[in-house]
C-alpha positions as CSV (number, residue, x, y, z in Angstrom):
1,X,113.2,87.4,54.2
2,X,113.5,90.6,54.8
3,X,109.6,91.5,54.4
4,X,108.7,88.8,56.7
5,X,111.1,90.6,59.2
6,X,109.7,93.3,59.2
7,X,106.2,91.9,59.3
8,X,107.1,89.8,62.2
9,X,108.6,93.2,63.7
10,X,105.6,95.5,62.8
11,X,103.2,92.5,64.5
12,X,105.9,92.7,67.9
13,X,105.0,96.5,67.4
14,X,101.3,96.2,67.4
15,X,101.2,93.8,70.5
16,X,103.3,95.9,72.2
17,X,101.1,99.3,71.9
18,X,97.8,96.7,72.3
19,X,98.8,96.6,76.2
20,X,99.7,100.4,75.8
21,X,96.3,101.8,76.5
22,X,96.6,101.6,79.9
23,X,92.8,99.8,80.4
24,X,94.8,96.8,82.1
25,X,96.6,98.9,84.5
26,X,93.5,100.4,85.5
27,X,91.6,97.0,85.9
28,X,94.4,95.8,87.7
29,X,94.9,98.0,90.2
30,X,91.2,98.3,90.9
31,X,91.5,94.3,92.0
32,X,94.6,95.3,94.5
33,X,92.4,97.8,95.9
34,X,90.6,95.1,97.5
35,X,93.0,94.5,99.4
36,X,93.2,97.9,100.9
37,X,89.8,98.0,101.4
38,X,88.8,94.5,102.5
39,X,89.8,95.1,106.0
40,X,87.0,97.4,107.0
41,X,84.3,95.2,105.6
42,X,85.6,92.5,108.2
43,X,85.1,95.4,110.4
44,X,81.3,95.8,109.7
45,X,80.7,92.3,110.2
46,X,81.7,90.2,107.2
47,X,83.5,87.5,107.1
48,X,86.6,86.6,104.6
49,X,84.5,85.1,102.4
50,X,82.1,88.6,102.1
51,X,84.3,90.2,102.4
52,X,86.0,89.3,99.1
53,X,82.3,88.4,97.0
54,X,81.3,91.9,97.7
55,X,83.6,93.6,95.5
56,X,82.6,91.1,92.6
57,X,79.9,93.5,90.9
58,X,82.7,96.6,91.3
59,X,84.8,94.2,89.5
60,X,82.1,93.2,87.0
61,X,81.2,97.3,86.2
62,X,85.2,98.0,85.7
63,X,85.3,95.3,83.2
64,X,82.5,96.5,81.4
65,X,84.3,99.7,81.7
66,X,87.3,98.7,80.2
67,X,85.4,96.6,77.5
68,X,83.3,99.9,76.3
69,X,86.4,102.2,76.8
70,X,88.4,99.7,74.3
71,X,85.4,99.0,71.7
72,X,84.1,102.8,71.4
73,X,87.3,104.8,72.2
74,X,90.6,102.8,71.3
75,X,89.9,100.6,68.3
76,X,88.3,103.7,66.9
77,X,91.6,105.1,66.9
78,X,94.4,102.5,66.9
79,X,92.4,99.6,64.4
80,X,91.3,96.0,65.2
81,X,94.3,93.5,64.6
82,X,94.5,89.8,64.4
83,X,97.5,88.6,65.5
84,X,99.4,85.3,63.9
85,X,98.9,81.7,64.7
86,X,102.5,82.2,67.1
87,X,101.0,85.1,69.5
88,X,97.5,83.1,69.5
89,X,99.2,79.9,71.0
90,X,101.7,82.3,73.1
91,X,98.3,83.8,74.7
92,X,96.9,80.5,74.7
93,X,99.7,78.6,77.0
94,X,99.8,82.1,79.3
95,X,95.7,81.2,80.1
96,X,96.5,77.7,80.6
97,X,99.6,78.6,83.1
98,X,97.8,81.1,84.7
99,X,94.5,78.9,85.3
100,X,96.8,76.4,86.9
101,X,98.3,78.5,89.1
102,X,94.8,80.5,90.7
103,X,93.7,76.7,90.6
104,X,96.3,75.4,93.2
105,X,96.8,78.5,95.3
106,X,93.0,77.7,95.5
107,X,92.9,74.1,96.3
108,X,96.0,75.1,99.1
109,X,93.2,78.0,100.2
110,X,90.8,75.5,101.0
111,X,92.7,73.0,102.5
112,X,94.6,75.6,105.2
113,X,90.8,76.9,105.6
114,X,89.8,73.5,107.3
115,X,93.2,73.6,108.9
116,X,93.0,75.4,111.9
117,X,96.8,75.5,113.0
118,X,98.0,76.8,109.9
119,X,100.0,79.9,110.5
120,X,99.6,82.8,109.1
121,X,103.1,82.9,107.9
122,X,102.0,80.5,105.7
123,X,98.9,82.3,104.2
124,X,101.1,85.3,103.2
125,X,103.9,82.9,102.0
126,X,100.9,81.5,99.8
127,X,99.9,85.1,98.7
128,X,103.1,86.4,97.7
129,X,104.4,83.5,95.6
130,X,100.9,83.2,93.7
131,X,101.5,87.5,93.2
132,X,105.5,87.0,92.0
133,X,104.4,83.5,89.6
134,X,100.6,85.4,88.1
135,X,102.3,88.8,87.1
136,X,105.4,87.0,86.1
137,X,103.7,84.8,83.9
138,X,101.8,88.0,82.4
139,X,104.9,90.1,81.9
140,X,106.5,87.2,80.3
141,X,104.0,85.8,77.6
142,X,102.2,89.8,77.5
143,X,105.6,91.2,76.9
144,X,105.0,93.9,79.4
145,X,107.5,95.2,81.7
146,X,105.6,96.8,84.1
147,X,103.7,93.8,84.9
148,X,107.0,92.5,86.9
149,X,107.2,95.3,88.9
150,X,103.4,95.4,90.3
151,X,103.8,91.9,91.3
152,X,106.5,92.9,92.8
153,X,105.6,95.9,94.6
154,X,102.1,93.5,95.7
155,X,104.5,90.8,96.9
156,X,106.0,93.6,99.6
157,X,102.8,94.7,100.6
158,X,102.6,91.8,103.2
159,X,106.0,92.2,104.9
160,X,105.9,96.3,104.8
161,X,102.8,96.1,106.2
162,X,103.5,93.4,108.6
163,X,106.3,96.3,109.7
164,X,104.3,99.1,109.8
165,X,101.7,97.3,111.7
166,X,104.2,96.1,114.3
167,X,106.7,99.5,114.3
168,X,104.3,102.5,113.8
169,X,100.9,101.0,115.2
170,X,99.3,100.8,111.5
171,X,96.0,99.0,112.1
172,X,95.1,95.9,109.7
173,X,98.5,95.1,109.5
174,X,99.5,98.0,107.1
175,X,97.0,96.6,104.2
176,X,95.3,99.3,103.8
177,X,98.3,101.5,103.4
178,X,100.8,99.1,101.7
179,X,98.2,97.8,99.1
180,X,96.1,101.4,98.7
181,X,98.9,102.9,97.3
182,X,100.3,99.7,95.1
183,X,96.7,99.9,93.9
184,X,97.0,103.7,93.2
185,X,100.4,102.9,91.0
186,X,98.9,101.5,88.5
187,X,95.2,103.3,88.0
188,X,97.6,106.5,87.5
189,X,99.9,104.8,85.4
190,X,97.1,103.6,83.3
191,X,95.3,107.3,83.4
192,X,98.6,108.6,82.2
193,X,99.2,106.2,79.4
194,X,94.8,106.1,78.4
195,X,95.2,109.9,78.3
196,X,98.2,110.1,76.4
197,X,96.8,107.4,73.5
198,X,93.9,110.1,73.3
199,X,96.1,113.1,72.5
200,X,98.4,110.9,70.3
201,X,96.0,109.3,68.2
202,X,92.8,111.5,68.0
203,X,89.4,109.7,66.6
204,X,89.2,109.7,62.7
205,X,87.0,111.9,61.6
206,X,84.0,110.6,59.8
207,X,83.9,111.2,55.9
C-alpha cells in the first residue's frame, strides 16, 4: 500500500512539473495577443473574420515552436513519461469538455452573426464566460493553478477596457492595452519558468 502511494504520489509529481516548463504559458499568451492586436488589422481593411484567420500561421510556427523546444530541449533533460490509465481518461474527459464548450460558443457565434440586433453586451458576455469555463476546465483536469488566474485576468479585459475606453479615451475599447499586457503575463511567466528548467536540470551529457 504504501509503495503504490508513493507511486501514485511520484506520478502527481511528474504531471505536475510536465506543465512546469513554461511552453504552455508561452503558447497561450501568444493566442491572447490576438486580441491586442486584432484591432488594427480591422484598421487596414479586414474584416472580423481576417482579421482573426491571419494570425493562424503565427499560431501554427509557435506550435511548432513549442513542439521542437519540448522534443529537442526538455525531454532531453526531464525524460519521456507515460502516465496511468486514471490521468489518460482525466485528459481525455478535459478534450471532450473543452471541445464542447469552443463548439457552442461557436454555434452562439454564428447565430448572433446573422442576427443583426444583437448587442454587443451580449458578445462580451459570450466571450468572458467561454474565457472563465475553457481555463477553468484546464486548471482543473491540468492541475495547474495559474490557469485560473489567466482566465481570469482575460475575462476583465472586456470591462477594463470597456472603462478605459469610455474614462481615459483609450481607442479600440482598451483591447489593445487590457489584453497586450494579460498576453505579456504569461509569455514572461513561461520565459521565467522555461529558463529556470534549463539552469535546474542541465542536458545529460552524452557518454
Amino acid at each position: 500500500m504504501e509503495q503504490q502511494i508513493d507511486l501514485k504520489q511520484l506520478e502527481r509529481k511528474v504531471w505536475t512539473s510536465f506543465h512546469a516548463d513554461g511552453l504552455l504559458d508561452i503558447f497561450l499568451g501568444c493566442i491572447i495577443l490576438m486580441f491586442a492586436l486584432a484591432p488594427f488589422l480591422n484598421r487596414m481593411g479586414l474584416g472580423d473574420f481576417w482579421s482573426s484567420a491571419v494570425f493562424v500561421p503565427f499560431w501554427a510556427a509557435i506550435l511548432a515552436l513549442v513542439v521542437l523546444l519540448r522534443k529537442r530541449v526538455v525531454i532531453p533533460r526531464i525524460g519521456l513519461v507515460r502516465f496511468g490509465q486514471t490521468r489518460r481518461k482525466r485528459l481525455a474527459k478535459f478534450n471532450i469538455l473543452i471541445f464542447i464548450a469552443l463548439s457552442v460558443s461557436l454555434i452562439l457565434g454564428i447565430i448572433s452573426l446573422k442576427d443583426s440586433i444583437t448587442q454587443a453586451w451580449v458578445h462580451n458576455l459570450r466571450f468572458i464566460g467561454v474565457a472563465l469555463v475553457c481555463f477553468g476546465l484546464a486548471g482543473y483536469f491540468l492541475g495547474v493553478i495559474r490557469l485560473y488566474i489567466y482566465g481570469l485576468l482575460i475575462a476583465l479585459c472586456i470591462p477594463i477596457g470597456e472603462w478605459l475606453y469610455l474614462n481615459a479615451g483609450i481607442p479600440y475599447h482598451g483591447y489593445p492595452v487590457t489584453f497586450g499586457i494579460t498576453a505579456a503575463i504569461p509569455i514572461m511567466t513561461g520565459v521565467v519558468l522555461f529558463l529556470r528548467l534549463l539552469m535546474k536540470n542541465p542536458r545529460p551529457q552524452e557518454v
